[in-house]
C-alpha positions as CSV (number, residue, x, y, z in Angstrom):
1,X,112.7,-5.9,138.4
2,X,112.2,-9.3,140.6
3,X,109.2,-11.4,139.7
4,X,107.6,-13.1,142.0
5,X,103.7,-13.2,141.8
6,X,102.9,-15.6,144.1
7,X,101.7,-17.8,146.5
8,X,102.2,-15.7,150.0
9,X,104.7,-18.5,151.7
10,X,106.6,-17.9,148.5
11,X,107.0,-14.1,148.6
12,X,107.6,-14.5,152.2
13,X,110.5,-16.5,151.0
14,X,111.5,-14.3,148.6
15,X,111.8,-11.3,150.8
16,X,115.6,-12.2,151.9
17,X,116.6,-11.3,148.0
18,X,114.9,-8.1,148.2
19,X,116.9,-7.2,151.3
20,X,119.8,-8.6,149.5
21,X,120.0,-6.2,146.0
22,X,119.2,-3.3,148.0
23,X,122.1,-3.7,150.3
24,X,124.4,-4.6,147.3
25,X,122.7,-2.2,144.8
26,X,121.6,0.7,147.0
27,X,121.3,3.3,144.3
28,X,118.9,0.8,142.0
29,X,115.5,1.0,141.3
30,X,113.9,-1.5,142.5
31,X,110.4,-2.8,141.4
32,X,108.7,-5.9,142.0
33,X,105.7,-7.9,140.3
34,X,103.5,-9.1,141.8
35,X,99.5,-10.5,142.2
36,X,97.8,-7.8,143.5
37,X,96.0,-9.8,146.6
38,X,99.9,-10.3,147.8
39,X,100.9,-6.9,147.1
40,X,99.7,-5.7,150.5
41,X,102.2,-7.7,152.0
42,X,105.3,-6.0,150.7
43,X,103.3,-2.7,150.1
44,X,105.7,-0.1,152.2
45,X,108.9,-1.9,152.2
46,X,111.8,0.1,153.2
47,X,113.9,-1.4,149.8
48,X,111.5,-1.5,147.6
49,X,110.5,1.2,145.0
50,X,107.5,0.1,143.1
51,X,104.7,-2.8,143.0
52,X,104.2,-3.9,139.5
53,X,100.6,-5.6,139.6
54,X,99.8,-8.5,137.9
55,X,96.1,-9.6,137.9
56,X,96.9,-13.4,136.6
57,X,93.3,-14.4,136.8
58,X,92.2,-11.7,134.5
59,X,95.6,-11.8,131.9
60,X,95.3,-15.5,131.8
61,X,92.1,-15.1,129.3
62,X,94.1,-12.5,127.4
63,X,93.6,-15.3,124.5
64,X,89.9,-15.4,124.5
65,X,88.9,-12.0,126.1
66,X,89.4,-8.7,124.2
67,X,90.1,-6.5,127.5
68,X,92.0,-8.9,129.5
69,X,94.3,-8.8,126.2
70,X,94.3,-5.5,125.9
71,X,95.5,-5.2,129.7
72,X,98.5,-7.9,129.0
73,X,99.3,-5.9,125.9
74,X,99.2,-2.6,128.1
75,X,101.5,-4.2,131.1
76,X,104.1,-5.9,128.3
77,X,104.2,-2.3,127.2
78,X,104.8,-0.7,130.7
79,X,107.5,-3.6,131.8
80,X,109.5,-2.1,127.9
81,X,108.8,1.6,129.2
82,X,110.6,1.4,132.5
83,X,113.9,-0.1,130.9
84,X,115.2,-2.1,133.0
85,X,118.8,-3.0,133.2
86,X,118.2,-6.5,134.6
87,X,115.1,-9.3,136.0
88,X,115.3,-11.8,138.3
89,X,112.0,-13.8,137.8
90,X,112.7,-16.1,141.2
91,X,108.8,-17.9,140.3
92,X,110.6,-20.0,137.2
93,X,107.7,-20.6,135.4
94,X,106.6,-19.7,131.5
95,X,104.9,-16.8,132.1
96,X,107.1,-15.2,134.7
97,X,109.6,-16.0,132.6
98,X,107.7,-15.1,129.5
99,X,106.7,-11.5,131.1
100,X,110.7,-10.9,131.9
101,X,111.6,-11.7,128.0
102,X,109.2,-10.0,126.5
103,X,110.3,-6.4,128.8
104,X,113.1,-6.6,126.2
105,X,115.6,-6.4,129.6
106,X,118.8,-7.7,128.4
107,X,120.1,-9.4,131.4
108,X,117.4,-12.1,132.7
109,X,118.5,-14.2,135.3
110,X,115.8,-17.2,136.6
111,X,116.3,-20.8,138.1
112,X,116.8,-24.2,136.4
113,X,113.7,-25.7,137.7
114,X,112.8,-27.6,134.4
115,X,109.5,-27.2,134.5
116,X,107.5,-25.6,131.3
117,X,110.9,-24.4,129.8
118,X,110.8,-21.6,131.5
119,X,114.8,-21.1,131.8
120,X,114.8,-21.0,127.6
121,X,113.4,-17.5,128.4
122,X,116.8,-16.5,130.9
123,X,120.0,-14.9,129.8
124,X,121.8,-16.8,132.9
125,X,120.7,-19.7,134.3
126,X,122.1,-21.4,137.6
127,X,121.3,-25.4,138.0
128,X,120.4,-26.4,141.8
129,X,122.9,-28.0,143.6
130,X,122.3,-29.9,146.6
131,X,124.3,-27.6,148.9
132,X,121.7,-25.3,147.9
133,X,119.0,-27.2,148.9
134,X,117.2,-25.1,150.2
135,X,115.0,-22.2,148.3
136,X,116.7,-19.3,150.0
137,X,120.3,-19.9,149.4
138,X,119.3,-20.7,145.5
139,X,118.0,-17.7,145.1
140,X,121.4,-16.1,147.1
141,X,123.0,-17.8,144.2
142,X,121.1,-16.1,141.1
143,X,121.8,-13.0,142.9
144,X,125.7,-14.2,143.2
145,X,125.6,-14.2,139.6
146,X,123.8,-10.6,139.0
147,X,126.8,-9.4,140.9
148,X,124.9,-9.1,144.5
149,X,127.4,-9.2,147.4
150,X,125.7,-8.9,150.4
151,X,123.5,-12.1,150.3
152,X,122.6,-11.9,154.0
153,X,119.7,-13.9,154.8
154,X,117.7,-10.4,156.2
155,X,113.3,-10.9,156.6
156,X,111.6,-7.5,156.8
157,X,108.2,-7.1,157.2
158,X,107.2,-3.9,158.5
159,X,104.8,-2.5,160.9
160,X,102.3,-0.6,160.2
161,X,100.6,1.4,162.6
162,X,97.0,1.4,161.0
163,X,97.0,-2.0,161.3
164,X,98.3,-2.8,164.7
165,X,95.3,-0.6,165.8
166,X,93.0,-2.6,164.1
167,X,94.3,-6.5,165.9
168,X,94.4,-4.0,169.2
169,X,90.3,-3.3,168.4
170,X,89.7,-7.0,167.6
171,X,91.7,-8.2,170.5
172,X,89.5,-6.1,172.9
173,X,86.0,-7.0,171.2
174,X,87.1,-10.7,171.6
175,X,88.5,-10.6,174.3
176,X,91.8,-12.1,173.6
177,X,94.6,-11.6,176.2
178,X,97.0,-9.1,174.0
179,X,100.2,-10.6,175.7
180,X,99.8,-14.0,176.2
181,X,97.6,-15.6,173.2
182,X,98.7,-18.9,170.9
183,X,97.5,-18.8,166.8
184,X,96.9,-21.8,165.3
185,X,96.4,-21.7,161.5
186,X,95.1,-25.4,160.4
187,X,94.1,-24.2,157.1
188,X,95.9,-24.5,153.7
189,X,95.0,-24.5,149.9
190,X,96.0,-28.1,149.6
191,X,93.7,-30.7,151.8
192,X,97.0,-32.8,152.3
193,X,98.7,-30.6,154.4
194,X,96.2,-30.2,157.1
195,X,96.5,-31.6,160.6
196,X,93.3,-33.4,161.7
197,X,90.6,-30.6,163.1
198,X,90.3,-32.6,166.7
199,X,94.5,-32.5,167.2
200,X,94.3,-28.9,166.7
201,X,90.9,-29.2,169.0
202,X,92.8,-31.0,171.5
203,X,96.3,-29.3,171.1
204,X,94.0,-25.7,172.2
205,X,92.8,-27.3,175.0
206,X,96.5,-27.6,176.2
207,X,98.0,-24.8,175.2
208,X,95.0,-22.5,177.4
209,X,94.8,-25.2,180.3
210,X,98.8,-26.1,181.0
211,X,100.3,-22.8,180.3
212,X,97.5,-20.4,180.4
213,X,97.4,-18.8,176.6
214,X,94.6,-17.4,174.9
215,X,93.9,-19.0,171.4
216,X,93.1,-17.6,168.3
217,X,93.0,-19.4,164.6
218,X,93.1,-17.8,161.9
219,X,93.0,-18.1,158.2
220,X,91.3,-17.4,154.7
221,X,87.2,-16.8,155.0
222,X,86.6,-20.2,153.2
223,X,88.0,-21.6,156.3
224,X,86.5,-20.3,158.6
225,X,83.8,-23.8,159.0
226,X,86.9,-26.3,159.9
227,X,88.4,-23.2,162.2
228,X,84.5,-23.8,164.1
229,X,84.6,-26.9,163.8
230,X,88.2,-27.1,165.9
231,X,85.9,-24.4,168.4
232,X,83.4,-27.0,168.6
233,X,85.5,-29.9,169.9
234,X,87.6,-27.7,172.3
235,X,86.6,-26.5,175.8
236,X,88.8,-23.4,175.6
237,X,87.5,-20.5,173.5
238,X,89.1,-20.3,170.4
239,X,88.8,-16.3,168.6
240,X,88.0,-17.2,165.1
241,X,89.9,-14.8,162.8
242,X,89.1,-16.6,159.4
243,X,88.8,-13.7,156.8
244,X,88.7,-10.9,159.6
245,X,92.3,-9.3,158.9
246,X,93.8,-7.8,156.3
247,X,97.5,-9.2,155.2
248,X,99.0,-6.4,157.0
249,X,96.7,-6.8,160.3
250,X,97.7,-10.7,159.9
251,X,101.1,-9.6,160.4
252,X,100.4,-8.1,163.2
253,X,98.5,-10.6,164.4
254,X,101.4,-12.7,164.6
255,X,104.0,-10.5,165.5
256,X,102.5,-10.5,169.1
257,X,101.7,-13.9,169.5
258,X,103.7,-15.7,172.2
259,X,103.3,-19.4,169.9
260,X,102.2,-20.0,166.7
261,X,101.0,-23.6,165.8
262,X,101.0,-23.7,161.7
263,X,100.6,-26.1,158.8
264,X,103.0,-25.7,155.8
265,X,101.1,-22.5,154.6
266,X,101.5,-18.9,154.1
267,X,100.7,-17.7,157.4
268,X,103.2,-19.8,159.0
269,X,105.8,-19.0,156.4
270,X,104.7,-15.3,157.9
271,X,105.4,-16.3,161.3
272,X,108.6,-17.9,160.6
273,X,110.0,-14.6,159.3
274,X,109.0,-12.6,161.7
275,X,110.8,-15.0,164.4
276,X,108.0,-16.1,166.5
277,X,108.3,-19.1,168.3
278,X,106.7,-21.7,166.1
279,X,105.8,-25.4,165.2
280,X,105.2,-26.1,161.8
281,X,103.9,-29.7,160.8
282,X,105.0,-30.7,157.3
283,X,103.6,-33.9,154.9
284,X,105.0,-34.2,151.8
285,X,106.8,-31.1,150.6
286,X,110.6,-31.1,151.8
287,X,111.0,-28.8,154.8
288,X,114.4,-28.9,153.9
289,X,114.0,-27.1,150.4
290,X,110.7,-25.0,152.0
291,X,111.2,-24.9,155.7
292,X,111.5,-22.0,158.2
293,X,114.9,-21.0,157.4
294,X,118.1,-22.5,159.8
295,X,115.3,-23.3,162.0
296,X,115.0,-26.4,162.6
297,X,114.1,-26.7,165.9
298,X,110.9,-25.2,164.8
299,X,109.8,-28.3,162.5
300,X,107.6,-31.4,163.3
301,X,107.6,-34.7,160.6
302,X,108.7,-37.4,159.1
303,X,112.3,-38.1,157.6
304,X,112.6,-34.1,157.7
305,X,116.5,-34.5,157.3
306,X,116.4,-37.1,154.5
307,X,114.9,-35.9,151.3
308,X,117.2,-34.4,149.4
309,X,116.3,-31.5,146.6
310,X,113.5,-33.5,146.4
311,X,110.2,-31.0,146.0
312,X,107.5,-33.3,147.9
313,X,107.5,-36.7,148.7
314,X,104.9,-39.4,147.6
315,X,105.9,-41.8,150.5
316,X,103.0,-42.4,152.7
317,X,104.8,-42.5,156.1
318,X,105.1,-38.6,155.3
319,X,101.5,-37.9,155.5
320,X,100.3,-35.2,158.0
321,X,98.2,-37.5,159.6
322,X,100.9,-39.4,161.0
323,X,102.0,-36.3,163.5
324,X,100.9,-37.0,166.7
325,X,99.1,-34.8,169.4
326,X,101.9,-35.4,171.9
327,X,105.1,-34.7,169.3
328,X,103.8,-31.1,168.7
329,X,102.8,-30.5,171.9
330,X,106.7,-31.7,172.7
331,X,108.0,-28.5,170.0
332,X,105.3,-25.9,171.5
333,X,106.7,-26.3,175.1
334,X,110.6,-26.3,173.8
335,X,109.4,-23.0,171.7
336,X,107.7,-21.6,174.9
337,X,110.5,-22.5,177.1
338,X,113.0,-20.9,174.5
339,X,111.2,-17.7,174.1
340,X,111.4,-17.3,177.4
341,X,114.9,-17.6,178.0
């Protein structure tokens, strides 16, 4: 079983180590838990078995709510059914790691993260090291120690038909050139990693007057007001596409785009995989560690090379506000220009 819950840029993340314990276990079964609002994402996977879902917002009251405990008792007792032979919780916190000890597997691998003693729950542990800086190749080395020998770095997110149809209906009704359109996504859960409303205002206005490219934005319905308030300060159209796709018509979404303009969110983490040309503007976490992987031409920011295993940075040269209009407008034409080639 591999644990991973959440957030979506996570599982994104996480989908090389899926790819990776099929190839080097091909006759395992492989199940994966996860929160049922990501499950959608991986739902169909071509090495993947089964979703195990985990409602965290309801078994988190399992302590003070008689069916919410009766629903973590009921999952603790399906994880023990199935029997597995090993975990890998790749989330590293107590209750992933709690969830994998108490399935009474008894070979538990996890990270050393340190944070609420999570790796007290692991049979094997493996400590970060900085040639491992980044998240991907430490998980490649938890699977080195389950015995995993194909660790290629594979993403595979695959179409589905259903929801292609469905961006194909919403492309027509807003009418959004299919093969030539830019997604911006200037949303994300935390404040502190979004780029300033009239930059992405302004940035639109380039992308659709110098090279010619419809624009869409996109993100969760709650932000859908700053996505119209970026429409409001353009003079191009900009589609708004907060809360109007599914996870799997997201993908799809940006599978066709020609350029996708992204803070350090899920979406963009989407994008990344899926090998679109992108520019992704990071603050303080350390694109290093949580960066578009071996792409760095894809990255805009401060000190990007210099932070170590470092998870974020509280230095305030590193805050998003100090990208500039014209340095991401430098990456989106190398990304066009490349894509081209």
């Amino acid at each position: 079983m591999l644990i991973k819950p959440s957030s979506l840029g996570d599982i994104v993340m996480a989908l090389p180590a899926l790819s990776a314990l099929r190839r080097s276990f091909p006759g395992a079964r492989i199940s994966w838990l996860v929160r049922p609002v990501f499950a959608p994402l991986i739902e169909g996977h071509p090495h993947l078995d089964e979703l195990i879902l985990f409602d965290r917002k309801r078994l988190g009251q399992a302590w003070r709510h008689p069916g919410a405990f009766g629903s973590l008792v009921s999952l603790i007792g399906d994880l023990r059914r199935r029997r597995f032979d090993a975990v890998v919780d790749l989330q590293g916190l107590f209750r992933s790691a709690a969830l994998a000890w108490l399935s009474r597997c008894p070979q538990r691998f996890g990270p050393v993260w340190r944070r609420e003693f999570a790796h007290h729950f692991y049979t094997t542990t493996i400590p970060a090291r900085p040639e491992w800086v980044h998240v991907i190749d430490y998980y490649m080395k938890i699977l080195e120690a389950m015995g995993a020998e194909d660790r290629q770095v594979e993403f595979i997110l695959p179409e589905k038909p259903v929801a292609r149809d469905a961006v194909e209906r919403l492309w027509s009704e807003r009418d959004v050139e299919r093969h030539g359109y830019a997604v911006l996504i200037p949303g994300s859960a935390q404040v502190s990693k979004c780029w300033p409303a009239d930059r992405f205002a302004a940035l639109a206005d380039r992308l659709a007057s110098d090279h010619g490219l419809s624009v869409v934005a996109t993100g969760s319905g709650a932000e859908s007001a700053v996505i119209e308030e970026i429409a409001g300060r353009a003079n191009c159209p900009i589609a708004n596409l907060a809360g109007a796709t599914s996870l799997p018509e997201l993908v799809e979404v940006l599978r066709g785009a020609r350029l996708v303009i992204s803070n350090d969110t899920g979406p963009g983490h989407i994008a990344a995989a899926l090998g679109r040309p992108l520019v992704m503007m990071f603050s303080w976490s350390n694109p290093q560690r949580v960066g578009p992987y071996h792409r760095p031409e894809c990255l805009v920011g401060r000190d990007l090379e210099e932070r170590g295993l470092a998870i974020k940075s509280s230095n305030p040269a590193h805050a998003i506000g100090r990208i500039s209009l014209d340095e991401v407008c430098a990456r989106a034409v190398e990304q066009l220009a490349g894509s081209r080639r």
